[in-house]
C-alpha positions, 0 to 999 in steps of 0.5 A: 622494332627496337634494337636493345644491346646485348647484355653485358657478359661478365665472363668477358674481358671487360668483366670488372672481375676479369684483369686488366692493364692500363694499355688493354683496357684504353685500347678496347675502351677506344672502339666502344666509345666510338660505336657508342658516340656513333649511335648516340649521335644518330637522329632517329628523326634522319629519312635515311636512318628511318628508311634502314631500321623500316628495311631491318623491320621488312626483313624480320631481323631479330637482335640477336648475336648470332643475326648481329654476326650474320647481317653483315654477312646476308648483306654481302650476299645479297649485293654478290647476288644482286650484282651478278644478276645485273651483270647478266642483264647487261650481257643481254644488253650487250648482245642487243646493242651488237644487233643493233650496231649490224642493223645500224651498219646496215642502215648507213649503207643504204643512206650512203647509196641513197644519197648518192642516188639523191645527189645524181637525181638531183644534180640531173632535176636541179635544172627543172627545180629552178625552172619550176621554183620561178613559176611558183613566184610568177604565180604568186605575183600574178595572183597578186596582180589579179587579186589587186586587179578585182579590188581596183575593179570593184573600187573604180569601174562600174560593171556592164550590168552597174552601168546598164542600169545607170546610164540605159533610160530603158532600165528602171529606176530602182535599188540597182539604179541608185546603188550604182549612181553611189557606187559611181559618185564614190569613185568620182570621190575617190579618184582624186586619190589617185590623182595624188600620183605621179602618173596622173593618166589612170586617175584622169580616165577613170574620172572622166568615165566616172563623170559621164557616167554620172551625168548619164545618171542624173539625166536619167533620173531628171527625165523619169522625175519629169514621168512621175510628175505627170502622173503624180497623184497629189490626192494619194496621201501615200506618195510612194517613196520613190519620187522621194528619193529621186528628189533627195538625190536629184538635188545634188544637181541644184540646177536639174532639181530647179528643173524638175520643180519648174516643170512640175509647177507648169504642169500643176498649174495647168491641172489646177487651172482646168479643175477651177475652170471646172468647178466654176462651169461643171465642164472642162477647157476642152468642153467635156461635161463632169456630172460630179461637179456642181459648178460654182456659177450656178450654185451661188445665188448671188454675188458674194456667194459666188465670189465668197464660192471661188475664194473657198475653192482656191483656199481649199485647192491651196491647202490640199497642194500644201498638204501633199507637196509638205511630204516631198519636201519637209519630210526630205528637208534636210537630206535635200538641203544637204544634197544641194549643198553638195551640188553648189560646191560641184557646180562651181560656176555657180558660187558666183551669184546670178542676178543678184540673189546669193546662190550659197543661200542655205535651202529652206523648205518652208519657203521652197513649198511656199513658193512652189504652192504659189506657182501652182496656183497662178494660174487659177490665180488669174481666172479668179482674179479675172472672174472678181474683177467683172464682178466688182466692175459690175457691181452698183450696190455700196454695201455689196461692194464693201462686203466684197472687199471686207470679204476680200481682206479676209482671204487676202489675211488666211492666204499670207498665213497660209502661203508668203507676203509676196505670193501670187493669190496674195497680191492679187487679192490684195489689188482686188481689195483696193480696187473694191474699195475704190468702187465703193468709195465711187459709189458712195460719192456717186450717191452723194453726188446724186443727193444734192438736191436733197441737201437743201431741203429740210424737214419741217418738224426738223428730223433727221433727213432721209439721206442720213437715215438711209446712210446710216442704214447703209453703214451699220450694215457695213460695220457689222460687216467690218465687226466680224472680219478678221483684220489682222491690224492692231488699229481697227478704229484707224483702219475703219476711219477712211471708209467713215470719211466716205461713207458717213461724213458726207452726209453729216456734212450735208446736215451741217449745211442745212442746219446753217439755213436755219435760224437759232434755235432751229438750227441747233435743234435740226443738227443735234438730231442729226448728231443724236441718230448718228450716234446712236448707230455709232455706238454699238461699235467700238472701232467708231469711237474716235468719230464719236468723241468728234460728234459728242464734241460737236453736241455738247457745242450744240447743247450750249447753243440751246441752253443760251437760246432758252435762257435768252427766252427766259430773259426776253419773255419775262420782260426782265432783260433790260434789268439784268443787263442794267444789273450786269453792267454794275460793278458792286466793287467800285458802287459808290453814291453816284453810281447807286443813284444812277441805278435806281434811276435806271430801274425805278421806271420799269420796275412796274411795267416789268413786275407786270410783264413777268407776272404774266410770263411765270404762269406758263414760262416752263411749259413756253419753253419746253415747246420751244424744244419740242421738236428735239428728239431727246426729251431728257435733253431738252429738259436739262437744257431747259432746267440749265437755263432756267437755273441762269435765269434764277441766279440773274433774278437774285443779282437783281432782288440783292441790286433792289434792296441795295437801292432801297437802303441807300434812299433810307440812309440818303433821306434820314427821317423822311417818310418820302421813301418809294420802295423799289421792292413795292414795286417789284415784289416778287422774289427769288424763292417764288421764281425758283418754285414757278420755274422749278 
């Protein structure tokens, strides 16, 4: 809706047409300018300007001068309206507010009479209030005394039923029984805050019934321990885990846990100890027979079976006891260790070490299985060892005797990886080793002592005697045995050199003696025979080397014994002897004309009777010499010998040819023209290529 202004009316006073005085035209100038400066002034982007030409639109107002006149006029009437209308509802409203004032009066009488009925109810119940109000804090404090009475309750004192189950022997042990010896070490543990206090009485009787209570506990605990091991099944691979709780907590008490280990060792050793006096006669202690046992006794068909037999049955019985004890204590390792460390530090009188050994010792469960192992053992122990014993001292065979303590060794080295150095069965089987070797070492001197006689015979073709042939038998067996043992030492050849000193250098002394009767080259040959078989017995076995290397030692002295024996043949025989030593004594470096002329006075008159003799010896010289050695054993031996000495023969015969030819040219330069010469080559006419060629 717009509003347009009226058309002007020229009929009007402010026609142009129409008169006017300067006074009349400013004074209605005046009121239109400021109406038109109004309207123009006006924003039409003003809410409130906007709202009433909205309303003007709303009432369907046209711009006309007859509207114009009667707006103003509607407008009036409608506030007179509009305000009379108002000031009927107020009237209702100020009758309204008249009832509300009586009922309000009304209202304010009955609370001014109910007060004053409150105040004599309450000044006749102020007595019981009060009375009542100091109940209420009464029952407040009680309820807080009772509700710090249950919590001190459950915290520090066991219940009828908690100390039933801990300290009653006729109550099991299960969940209940270890729930209340913890509830019972915690409040040992947490009185020592309540002994922080100034009255320390509380504190003190509580410990001091905690404390025998926990003593009950662990008496318990110890004597039900003590039931289980009695029927503790070690062939149950299932060991239940109630014994192995028991133990865990048992170690708080190191000194009770110490205990229960020593009774079930005692008892242990008592079930090992008649099942391996079963094994052995197929009944028990108490003579009753077990069908199911094949014993030992009668099974084994010889000594070291039987020996070998009761070995196997203690490693076996050893392992098994390992085996099952290894779940009471590896698996529990660390909360025993724990536990007794615990105790240590309760028990305090044993902070301070006893006899000797360190009680703070840290807990090892390697060495505790061990020893406890060891323990149960000892008494199969020693009827093993009692059993051994009767058989070494019985026992008159040599190798038998060295398989016993190889076999032995064997056992004793399996037992110190299974169990420590200083257990039982070790011991034992180390001193049942040295006293088999003491008895075979007493053996083999009593055969050495028995073959005396036969040391002083020896065989006419020069072979090895008897003796040596039957002792080496007897030591090959035995280091066959030594070969396949398991020694643990590093050293074998040094370990086994001892059982050569008893077993094998008597005898080879013996030879050594013999040979001593003989005459050269008899002796050498009888001797390097000996040492030949003896090597050759030695030699399969490496730890025997250093003996070896004695005896190679010993043949090659022979060996050169024999070669200066032949070679003194070849001297002798050939008839050449006097000449090499002749030639031998000449000094080539100092020869002058005395000296040659000697020389040849010396060789010049058996030049001819040695020619003879040597012709007559070159024929069969290699055949005499080998017979000489025909009783040598090694064959190849005597040949290089031989061949050694004839090659020395040879090389003495061309000094002797280079001596000969030496003289001759010294009697052709001494007699000048002369044909008188005797030729000591004429004489001696054979030569070194011709004695190689016969001797070769």
């Amino acid at each position: 809706m717009s509003f347009l202004l009226p058309p002007r009316d020229t009929t009007g006073p402010l026609s142009p047409t129409s008169p006017t005085t300067p006074s009349s035209l400013t004074k209605g100038a005046a009121p239109l300018s400021s109406k038109i400066s109004s309207v123009l002034s006006s924003s039409y982007a003003d809410r409130e300007f906007r709202e009433a030409l909205a309303l003007l639109d709303g009432r369907g107002v046209q711009n006309t001068a007859e509207t114009r006149r009667q707006l103003r006029l509607d407008l009036q009437k409608e506030v007179i309206d509009s305000n009379g209308e108002i000031i009927d509802e107020f009237a209702k409203v100020a009758e309204q507010l008249r009832r509300i004032g009586t009922t309000i009066g009304r209202l304010n009488d009955s609370f001014n009479e109910m007060k004053r009925e409150i105040g004599a109810a309450h000044q006749e119940t102020a007595s019981t209030l009060e009375e009542a109000s100091h109940l209420m804090t009464q029952k407040r404090q009680v309820e807080n005394k009772q509700a710090l009475l249950k919590s001190f309750t459950a915290n520090f004192v066991l219940s009828e039923d908690e100390t039933a189950a801990l300290t009653l022997t006729s109550e099991p042990v299960d969940d209940v029984y270890f729930a209340a010896l913890a509830k019972a070490k915690k409040i040992s543990k947490d009185c020592e805050i309540l002994l922080g206090f100034e009255n320390q009485t509380l504190g003190s009787e509580i410990m001091e019934q905690a404390s025998k209570n926990l003593n009950l506990g662990f008496q318990k605990l110890y004597k039900w321990v003590q039931r289980e091991f009695k029927t503790l099944n070690l062939e149950n691979p299932q060991l239940g885990t109630s014994i192995r709780r028991a133990l865990r907590v048992l170690a708080e008490r190191p000194s009770l846990f110490q205990h229960c280990l020593d009774f079930f060792a005692e008892a242990r050793e008592h079930v090992l100890s008649d099942s391996f006096y079963t094994a052995l006669t197929g009944s028990s202690a108490s003579g009753v027979e077990d069908t199911s046992v094949k014993p030992i006794e009668l099974a084994a068909h010889d000594t070291l079976r039987y020996v070998g037999d009761m070995l196997a049955w203690a490693h076996s019985a050893a392992v098994g006891e390992r085996e099952a004890l290894g779940g009471l204590f590896i698996g529990e390792a660390e909360e025993i260790a724990k536990g007794i460390q615990a105790g240590r530090e309760n028990e305090v009188w044993r902070l301070a070490a006893e006899d000797g050994e360190d009680s703070n010792e840290d807990f090892d469960p390697i060495k505790t299985l061990n020893e406890l192992v060891d323990r149960d053992m000892s008494g199969a122990a020693r009827i093993l060892r009692q059993r051994i014993e009767q058989v070494i001292q019985t026992n008159e065979d040599t190798i038998l005797a060295y398989k016993l303590a190889n076999l032995l060794n064997f056992y004793k080295s399996t037992f110190l990886k299974l169990l420590s150095s200083g257990s039982t069965l070790v011991e034992a089987l180390g001193a049942l080793e040295a006293e088999a070797l003491r008895q075979f070492r007493s053996l083999v001197r009593d055969h050495v002592a028995a073959l005396q006689g036969d040391f002083q015979h020896t065989p006419a073709d020069l072979r090895p005697p008897e003796f040596l042939l039957d002792a080496l038998e007897q030591l090959t067996a035995i280091m066959k045995t030594y070969e396949t043992s398991l020694t643990s030492s590093k050293d074998r050849g040094a370990d086994f050199e001892p059982i050569l000193a008893e077993a094998f250098d008597p005898f080879l002394s013996g030879c050594t003696n013999m040979a001593k009767t003989l005459t050269p080259p008899l002796d050498s040959i009888f001797f390097v025979n000996c040492l030949l078989t003896a090597s050759s017995s030695l030699a399969p076995f490496d730890f025997t080397e250093t003996h070896r290397s004695q005896m190679e030692k010993k043949l090659e002295e022979e060996r050169v014994k024999l070669a200066e024996s032949q070679y003194q043949f070849f001297r002798i025989e050939s008839g050449l002897d006097t000449l090499i030593t002749a030639v031998g004594e000449f000094n080539e470096d100092e020869k002058d004309d005395k000296k040659v002329s000697k020389l040849e006075a010396t060789l010049s008159p058996t030049l001819t009777a040695a020619s003879q003799r040597l012709d007559d010896f070159l024929p069969s010289a290699l055949m005499d010499a080998v017979e000489n050695l025909k009783r040598l054993q090694d064959a190849k031996l005597a040949r290089e010998v031989t061949e050694e000495a004839a090659e020395r023969f040879c090389v003495d015969f061309e000094r002797i040819e280079d001596m000969l030819m030496m003289v001759d040219e010294f009697a052709e330069r001494r007699a000048g023209d002369s044909d008188e010469i005797q030729s000591l080559r004429v004489l001696f006419p054979r030569t070194s290529g011709e004695i190689r060629v016969l001797l070769s």
